[in-house]
N, C-alpha and C positions, 0 to 999 in steps of 0.2 A: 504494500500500500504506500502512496505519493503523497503529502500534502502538499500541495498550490494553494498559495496565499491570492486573493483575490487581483491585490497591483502586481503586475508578474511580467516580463519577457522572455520569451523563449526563442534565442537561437543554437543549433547543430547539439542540441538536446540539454544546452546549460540553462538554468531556471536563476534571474535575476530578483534575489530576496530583497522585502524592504530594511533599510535601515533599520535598524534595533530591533528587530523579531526575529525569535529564537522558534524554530520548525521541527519537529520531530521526522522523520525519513524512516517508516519501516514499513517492513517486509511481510504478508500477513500468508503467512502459511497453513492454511486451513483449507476447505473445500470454495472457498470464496474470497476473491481477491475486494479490497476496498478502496477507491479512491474521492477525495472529500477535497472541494475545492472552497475554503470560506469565503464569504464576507465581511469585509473587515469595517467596523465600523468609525468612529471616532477615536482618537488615542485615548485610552484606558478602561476601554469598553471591552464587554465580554468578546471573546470571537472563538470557535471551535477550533482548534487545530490540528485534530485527527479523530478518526473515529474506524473502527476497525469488527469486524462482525467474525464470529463465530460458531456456526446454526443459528442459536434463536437469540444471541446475547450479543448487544453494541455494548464495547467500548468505549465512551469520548472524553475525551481532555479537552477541557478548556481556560482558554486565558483567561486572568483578571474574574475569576468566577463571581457571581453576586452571591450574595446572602440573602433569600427570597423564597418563597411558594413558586416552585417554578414548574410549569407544566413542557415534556417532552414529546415531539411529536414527530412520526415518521411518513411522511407525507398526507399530512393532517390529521395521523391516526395518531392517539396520544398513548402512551407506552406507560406501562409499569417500571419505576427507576428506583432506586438508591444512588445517595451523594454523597460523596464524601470530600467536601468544602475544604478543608484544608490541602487535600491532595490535589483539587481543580480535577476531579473524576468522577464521571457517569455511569453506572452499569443499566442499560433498559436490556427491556428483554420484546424480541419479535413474537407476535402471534405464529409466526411460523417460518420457516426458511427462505428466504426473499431469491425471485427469479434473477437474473443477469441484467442489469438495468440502470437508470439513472434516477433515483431518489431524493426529496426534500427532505434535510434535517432539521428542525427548528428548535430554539427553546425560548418560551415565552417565562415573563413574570407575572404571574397572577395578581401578585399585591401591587402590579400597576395595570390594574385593569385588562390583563391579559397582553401589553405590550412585549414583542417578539424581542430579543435580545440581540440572539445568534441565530444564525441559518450557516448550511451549509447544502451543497450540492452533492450526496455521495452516489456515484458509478459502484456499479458490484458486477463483479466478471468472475467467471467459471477461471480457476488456476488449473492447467493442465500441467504434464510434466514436462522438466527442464530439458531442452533437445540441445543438438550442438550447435555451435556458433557460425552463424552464415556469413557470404558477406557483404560488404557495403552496400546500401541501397541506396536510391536518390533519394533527393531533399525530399524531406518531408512535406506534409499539409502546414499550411500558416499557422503561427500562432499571435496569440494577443501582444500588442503592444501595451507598455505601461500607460495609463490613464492619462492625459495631458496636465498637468498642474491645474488643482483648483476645481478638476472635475473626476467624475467616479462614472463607473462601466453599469449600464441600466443593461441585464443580461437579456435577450432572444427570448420570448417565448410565447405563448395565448395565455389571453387572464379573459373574467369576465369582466363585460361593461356598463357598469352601471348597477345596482343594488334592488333588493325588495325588501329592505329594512324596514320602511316607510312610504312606501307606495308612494313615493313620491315623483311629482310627472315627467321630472329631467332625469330621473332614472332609471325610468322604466320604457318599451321592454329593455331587458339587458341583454345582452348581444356577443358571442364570443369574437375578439381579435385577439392575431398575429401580429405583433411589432419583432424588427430585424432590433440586432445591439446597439448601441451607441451609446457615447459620452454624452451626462450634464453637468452642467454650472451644482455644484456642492450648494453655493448659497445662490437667494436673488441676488441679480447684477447691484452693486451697491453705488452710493454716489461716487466716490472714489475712483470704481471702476468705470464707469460711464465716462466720466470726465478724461479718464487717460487716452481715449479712445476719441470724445467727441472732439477733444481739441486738437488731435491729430487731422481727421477726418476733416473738418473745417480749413484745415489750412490745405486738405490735397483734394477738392474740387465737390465735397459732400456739403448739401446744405440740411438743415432739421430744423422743423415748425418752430422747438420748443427748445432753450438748452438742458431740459431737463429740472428737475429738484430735489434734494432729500435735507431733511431736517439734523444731518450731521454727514460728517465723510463716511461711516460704516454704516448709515442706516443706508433701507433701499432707494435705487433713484425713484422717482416717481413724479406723473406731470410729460410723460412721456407719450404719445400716440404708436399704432403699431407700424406705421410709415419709417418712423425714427428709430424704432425699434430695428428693425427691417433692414434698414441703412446702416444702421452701428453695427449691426452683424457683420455685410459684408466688410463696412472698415477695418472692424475686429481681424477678417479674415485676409485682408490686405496687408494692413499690420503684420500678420503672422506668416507670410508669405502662404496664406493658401489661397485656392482659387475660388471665388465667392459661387454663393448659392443663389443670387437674386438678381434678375433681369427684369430689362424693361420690352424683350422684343420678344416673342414667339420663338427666334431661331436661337436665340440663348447667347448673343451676341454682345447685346450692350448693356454693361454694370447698371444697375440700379445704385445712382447716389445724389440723386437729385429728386424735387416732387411728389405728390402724392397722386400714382399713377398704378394703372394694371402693374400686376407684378406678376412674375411667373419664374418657377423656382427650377435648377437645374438639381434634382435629389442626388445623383451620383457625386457632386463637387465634395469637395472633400474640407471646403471652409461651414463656420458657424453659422448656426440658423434658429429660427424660433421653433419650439416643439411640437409637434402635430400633436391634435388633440387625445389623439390615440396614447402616444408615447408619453406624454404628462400623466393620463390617468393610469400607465402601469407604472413610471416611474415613482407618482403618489405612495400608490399603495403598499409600495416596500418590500413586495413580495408576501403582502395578506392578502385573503381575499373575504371578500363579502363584510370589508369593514368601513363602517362607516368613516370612520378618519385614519390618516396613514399613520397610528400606533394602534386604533383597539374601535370598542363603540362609543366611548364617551368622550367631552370634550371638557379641559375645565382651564383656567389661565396659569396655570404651571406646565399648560400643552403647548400653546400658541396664544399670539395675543387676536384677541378679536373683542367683540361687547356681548359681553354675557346677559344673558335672559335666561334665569332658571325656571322663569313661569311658564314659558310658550312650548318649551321643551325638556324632556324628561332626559335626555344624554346630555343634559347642560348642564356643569356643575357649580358653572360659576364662579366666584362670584357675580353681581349684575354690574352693568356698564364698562368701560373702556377698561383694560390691563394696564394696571398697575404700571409696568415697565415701558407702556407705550406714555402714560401722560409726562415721562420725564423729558422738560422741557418743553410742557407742553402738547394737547390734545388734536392742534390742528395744526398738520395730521399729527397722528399717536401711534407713527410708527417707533421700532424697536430696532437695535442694531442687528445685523444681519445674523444668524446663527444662535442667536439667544437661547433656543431651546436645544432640547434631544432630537439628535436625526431621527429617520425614520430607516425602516431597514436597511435600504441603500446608502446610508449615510447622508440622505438629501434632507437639509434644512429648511422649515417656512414652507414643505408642500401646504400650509393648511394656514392663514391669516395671514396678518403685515401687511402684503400688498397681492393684491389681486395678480397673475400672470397674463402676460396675451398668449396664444397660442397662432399656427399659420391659419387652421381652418375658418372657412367661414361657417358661420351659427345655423344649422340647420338641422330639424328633427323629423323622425325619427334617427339616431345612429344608425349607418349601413354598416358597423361592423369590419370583418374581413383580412383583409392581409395588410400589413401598412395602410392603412386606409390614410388618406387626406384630405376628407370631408369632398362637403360639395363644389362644385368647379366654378359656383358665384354665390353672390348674394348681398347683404347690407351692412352687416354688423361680423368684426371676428368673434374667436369665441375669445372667453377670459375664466380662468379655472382659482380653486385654492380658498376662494375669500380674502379680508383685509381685516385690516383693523377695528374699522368701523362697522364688521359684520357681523351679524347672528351665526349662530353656531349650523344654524339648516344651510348656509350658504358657505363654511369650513369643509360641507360633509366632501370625500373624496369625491363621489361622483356630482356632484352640482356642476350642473352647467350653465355660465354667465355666458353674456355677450355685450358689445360696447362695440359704438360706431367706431371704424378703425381711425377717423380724422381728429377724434377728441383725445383729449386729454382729462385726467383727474389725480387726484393726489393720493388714489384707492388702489392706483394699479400701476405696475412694472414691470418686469421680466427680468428669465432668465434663457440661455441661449445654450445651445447643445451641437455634437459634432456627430460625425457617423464615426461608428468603429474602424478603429485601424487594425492591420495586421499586418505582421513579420514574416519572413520563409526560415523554414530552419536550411541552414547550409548544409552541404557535405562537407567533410573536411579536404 
């Protein structure tokens, strides 16, 4: 058995570890081979670092273990365990000898409302026996590039879309999609970062409605339309020497960096861009499903900042009106510094208040679902996901779908920007 820590490079089969994380490398000789690729979350967060099966009984170790009511689960089936907390070691036990395959490991803390902690991805392969040594083959299949700074890998996969928590009309029906991988933005784009960007852009031929606002250098921009938005992407991607993602022509020919015009996106470009709607609501949810916010079902202001109403709603814990943390320095707006709270499984900060996001789609219902979907091909309003500050907690919930004229502005909503997945070849030597 391999562990692969979730930032990882792989060329001619060497595995680039992060700084300061100590890996365990073993070999699991049993009838079942194990391989567990974590998620790593925050620094000093729990994260699994191996797990290793032998008929009906996992092993896992983990780092930084909590102290907690913690429920384990094996691709949402939850396990009979013993802990033993001081050692950072799990024993569950399987209902039964698991086929050849690739598995969700999860471990939630119950005493935070069921919030997921750890996950990890474990592969379980049939070991046969050891033959002799062949020889050289060609390069291998790609592997993953390390994350770009500042952004974390939203992995491949189908989630559902949309909930029947609450029968509520923006999320129903629910609809299965397929999103491919990709990098996002860790935090919303903050003022700080906005401004490195827009005052570049300004001096190399970009114009914007707005110059932006945020009520400190670390809180988020906000006052921003999705035109600007759109535009400081492809900057962003200029800046960085990639090839931008946003046209103003049909043939994909001339940069979008001026006006508020047709846009039309080239998806294979390999620069930043705004998230389809699709891709926000899996990266939301962290790798839960059917939860109403991207840690659990309830909402309370040591989650995210928004304005609490515990009367109108029963997942609202409140307390009532604006977070605490947002009034400092002030209500309007009552944003908060970027990352204030606990990620969410992916390590993504603010999927859930502070500031509203845009997304590319434009606002249209029912969901069509599907494979990479990108909404409808027109319409009036994009959409805008998350909630803000100034929201109720029914408008936090993961699947809430907003929408906002793309030409305005307000001080409720911001973004953040995401890249496509990159990958590496492994060489021969």
């Amino acid at each position: 058995m391999k562990m692969k820590p979730f930032n990882h490079s792989k060329r001619s089969g060497v595995l680039a570890w992060p700084l300061g994380l100590a890996v365990a490398v073993l070999v699991c000789a049993t009838s079942q081979s194990t391989q567990a690729q974590p998620i790593m979350f925050a620094p000093g967060s729990p994260s699994i670092l191996n797990a290793t099966v032998s008929g009906t009984t996992m092993n896992i170790t983990v780092q930084n273990f909590p102290r907690g009511v913690l429920d384990v689960k094996f691709n949402n089936m939850t396990l009979t365990a013993t802990y033993d907390f001081a050692a950072g070691t799990i024993v569950a036990t399987l209902p039964e000898e698991q086929s050849p395959g690739t598995y969700l490991l999860s471990i939630s803390d119950l005493s935070e409302w069921g919030r997921t902690i750890a996950w990890a991805d474990v592969t379980i392969g049939a070991v046969g026996p050891q033959g002799p040594a062949g020889p050289q083959g060609p390069a291998g299949p790609p592997g993953l590039a390390t994350p770009p700074p500042g952004m974390v890998l939203i992995p491949a996969g189908t989630f559902t879309m949309g909930d029947t928590l609450d029968r509520e009309s923006d999320a129903i029906p629910t609809v299965s999609v397929t999103v491919s991988a990709f990098y996002m933005d860790v935090n919303l784009v903050s003022l700080s970062q906005w401004q490195s960007v827009y005052f570049w852009a300004t001096n190399n031929g970009y114009d914007f409605a707005k110059p932006g606002a945020g009520k400190a250098a670390n809180n988020p921009v906000q006052t921003v339309n999705w035109y600007d938005c759109a535009k400081w992407c492809n900057a962003r991607s200029a800046q960085a020497g990639k090839t931008p993602v946003y046209y103003t022509d049909a043939g994909l020919t001339q940069v979008y960096t001026q006006g508020e015009v047709t846009v039309y996106a080239k998806w294979e470009a390999p620069g930043y861009r705004l998230p389809t709607e699709a891709e926000w609501e899996k990266a939301a949810r962290g790798g839960l499903s059917g939860q109403r916010f991207p840690w659990g079902n309830v909402i309370n202001e040591n989650l995210a900042n928004y304005n609490g109403n515990t009367t109108n709603y029963s997942y609202d814990l409140g307390p009532n009106g604006y977070n605490a943390i947002g009034s400092l320095g002030g209500t309007s707006p009552a944003t908060s510094p970027v990352g204030s709270f606990a990620a969410n499984g992916y390590g993504l900060y603010d999927m859930a208040g502070n500031v509203w996001e845009w997304c590319w789609d434009w606002h249209g219902t029912p969901y069509a679902g599907g494979s990479d979907p990108r909404g409808p091909v027109s319409g009036s309003d994009r959409v805008i996901r998350g909630g803000s500050w100034d929201s109720g907690a029914i408008h936090c919930r993961t699947a809430y779908r907003g929408d906002y004229s793309p030409a305005s502005t307000t001080s409720h909503i911001g973004f953040r920007s995401v890249l496509p997945q990159e990958r590496i070849f492994s060489l021969p030597p």
